[in-house]
TORKOL-4160 file (C-alpha; in steps of 0.2 Angstrom, whole numbers, padded with zeros to 4 digits, m for minus):
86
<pt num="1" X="0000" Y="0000" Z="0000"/>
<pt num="2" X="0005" Y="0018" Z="m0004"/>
<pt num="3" X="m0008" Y="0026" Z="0001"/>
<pt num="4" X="m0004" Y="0043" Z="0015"/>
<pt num="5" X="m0015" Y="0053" Z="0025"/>
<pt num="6" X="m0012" Y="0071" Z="0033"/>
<pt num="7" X="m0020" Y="0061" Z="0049"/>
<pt num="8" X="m0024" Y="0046" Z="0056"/>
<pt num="9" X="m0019" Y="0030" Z="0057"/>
<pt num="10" X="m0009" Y="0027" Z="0038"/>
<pt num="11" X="0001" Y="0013" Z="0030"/>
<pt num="12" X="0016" Y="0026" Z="0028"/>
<pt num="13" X="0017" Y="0033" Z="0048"/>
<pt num="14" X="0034" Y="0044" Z="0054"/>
<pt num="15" X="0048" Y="0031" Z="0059"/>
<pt num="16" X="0042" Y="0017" Z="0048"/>
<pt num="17" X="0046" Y="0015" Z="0030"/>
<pt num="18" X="0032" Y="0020" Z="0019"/>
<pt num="19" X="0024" Y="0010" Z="0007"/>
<pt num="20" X="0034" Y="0020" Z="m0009"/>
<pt num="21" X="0051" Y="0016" Z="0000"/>
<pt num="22" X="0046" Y="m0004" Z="0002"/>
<pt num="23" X="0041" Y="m0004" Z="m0018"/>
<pt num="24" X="0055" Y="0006" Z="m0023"/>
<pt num="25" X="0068" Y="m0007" Z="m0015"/>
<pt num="26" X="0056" Y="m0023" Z="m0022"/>
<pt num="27" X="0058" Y="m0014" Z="m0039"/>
<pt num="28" X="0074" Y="m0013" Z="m0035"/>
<pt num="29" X="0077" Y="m0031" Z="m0032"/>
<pt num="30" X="0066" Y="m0036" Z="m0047"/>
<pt num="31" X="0076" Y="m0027" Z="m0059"/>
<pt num="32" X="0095" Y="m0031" Z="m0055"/>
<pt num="33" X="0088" Y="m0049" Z="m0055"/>
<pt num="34" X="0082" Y="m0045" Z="m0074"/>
<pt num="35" X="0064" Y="m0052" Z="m0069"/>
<pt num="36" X="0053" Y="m0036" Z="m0076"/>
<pt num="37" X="0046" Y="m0047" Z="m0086"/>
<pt num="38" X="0039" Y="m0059" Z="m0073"/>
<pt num="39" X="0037" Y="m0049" Z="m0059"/>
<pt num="40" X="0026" Y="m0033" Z="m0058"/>
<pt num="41" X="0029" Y="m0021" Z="m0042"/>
<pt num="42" X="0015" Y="m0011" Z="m0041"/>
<pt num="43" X="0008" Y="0001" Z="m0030"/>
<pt num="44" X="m0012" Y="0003" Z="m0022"/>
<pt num="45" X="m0020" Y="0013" Z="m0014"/>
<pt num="46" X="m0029" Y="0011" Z="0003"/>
<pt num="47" X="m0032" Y="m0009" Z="0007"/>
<pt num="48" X="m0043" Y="m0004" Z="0025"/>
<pt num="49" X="m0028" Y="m0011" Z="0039"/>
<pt num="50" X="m0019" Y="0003" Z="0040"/>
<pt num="51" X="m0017" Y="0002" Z="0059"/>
<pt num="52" X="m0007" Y="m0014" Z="0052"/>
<pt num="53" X="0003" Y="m0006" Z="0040"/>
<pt num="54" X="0016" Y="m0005" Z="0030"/>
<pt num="55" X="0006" Y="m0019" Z="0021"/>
<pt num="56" X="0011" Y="m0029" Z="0004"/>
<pt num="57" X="0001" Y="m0039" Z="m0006"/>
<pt num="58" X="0008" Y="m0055" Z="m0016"/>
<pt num="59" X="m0001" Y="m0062" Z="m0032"/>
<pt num="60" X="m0007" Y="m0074" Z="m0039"/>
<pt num="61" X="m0005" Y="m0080" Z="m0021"/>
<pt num="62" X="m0018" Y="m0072" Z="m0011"/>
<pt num="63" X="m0003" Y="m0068" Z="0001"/>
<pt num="64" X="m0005" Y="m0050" Z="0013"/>
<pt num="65" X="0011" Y="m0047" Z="0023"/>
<pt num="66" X="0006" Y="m0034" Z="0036"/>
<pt num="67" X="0019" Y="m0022" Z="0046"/>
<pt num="68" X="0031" Y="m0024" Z="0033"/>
<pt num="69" X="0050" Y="m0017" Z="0041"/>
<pt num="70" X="0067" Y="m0011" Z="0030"/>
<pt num="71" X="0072" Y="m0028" Z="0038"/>
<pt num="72" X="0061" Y="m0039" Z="0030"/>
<pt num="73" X="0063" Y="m0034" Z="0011"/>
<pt num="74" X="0077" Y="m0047" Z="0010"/>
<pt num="75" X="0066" Y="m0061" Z="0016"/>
<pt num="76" X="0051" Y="m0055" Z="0007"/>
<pt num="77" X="0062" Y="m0053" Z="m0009"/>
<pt num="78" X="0072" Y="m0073" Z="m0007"/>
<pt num="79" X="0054" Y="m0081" Z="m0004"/>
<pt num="80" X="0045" Y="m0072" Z="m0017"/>
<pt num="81" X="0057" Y="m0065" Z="m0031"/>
<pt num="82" X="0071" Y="m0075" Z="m0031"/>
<pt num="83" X="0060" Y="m0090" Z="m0032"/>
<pt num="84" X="0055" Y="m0085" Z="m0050"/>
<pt num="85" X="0063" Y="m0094" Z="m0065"/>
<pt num="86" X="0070" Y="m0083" Z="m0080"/>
């Protein structure tokens, strides 16, 4: 989720890493393993469990990671991007 809000509970509160900073660095990822073509990084607005945020979604797996940290990317990115085959 990238969504932000001026107030209230958000995905993207001070002292965490916002949702733009988590896809920037899975896009990252994605693209020095030359995977564009099988792996889309995208961003969405609001998914309703902001309170739980940073949260990411994983297709076609029905997979929702919830208070995604910096720290987690490199787990995140060897369980579901470095699994993919050229």
């Amino acid at each position: 989720c990238c969504n932000s809000r001026e107030e209230g509970a958000c995905c993207s509160p001070r002292g965490v890493p916002t949702g733009e900073s988590i896809r920037d660095w899975l896009k990252s990822c994605v693209k020095s393993k030359g995977l564009e073509e099988k792996v889309r990084i995208s961003k969405s607005g609001c998914m309703d469990l902001c309170n739980q945020g940073p949260n990411v979604m994983v297709f076609p797996d029905n997979i929702w990671l919830k208070g995604v940290q910096k720290e987690d990317l490199p787990q995140i990115a060897a369980q579901y991007i470095n699994t993919v085959s050229h």
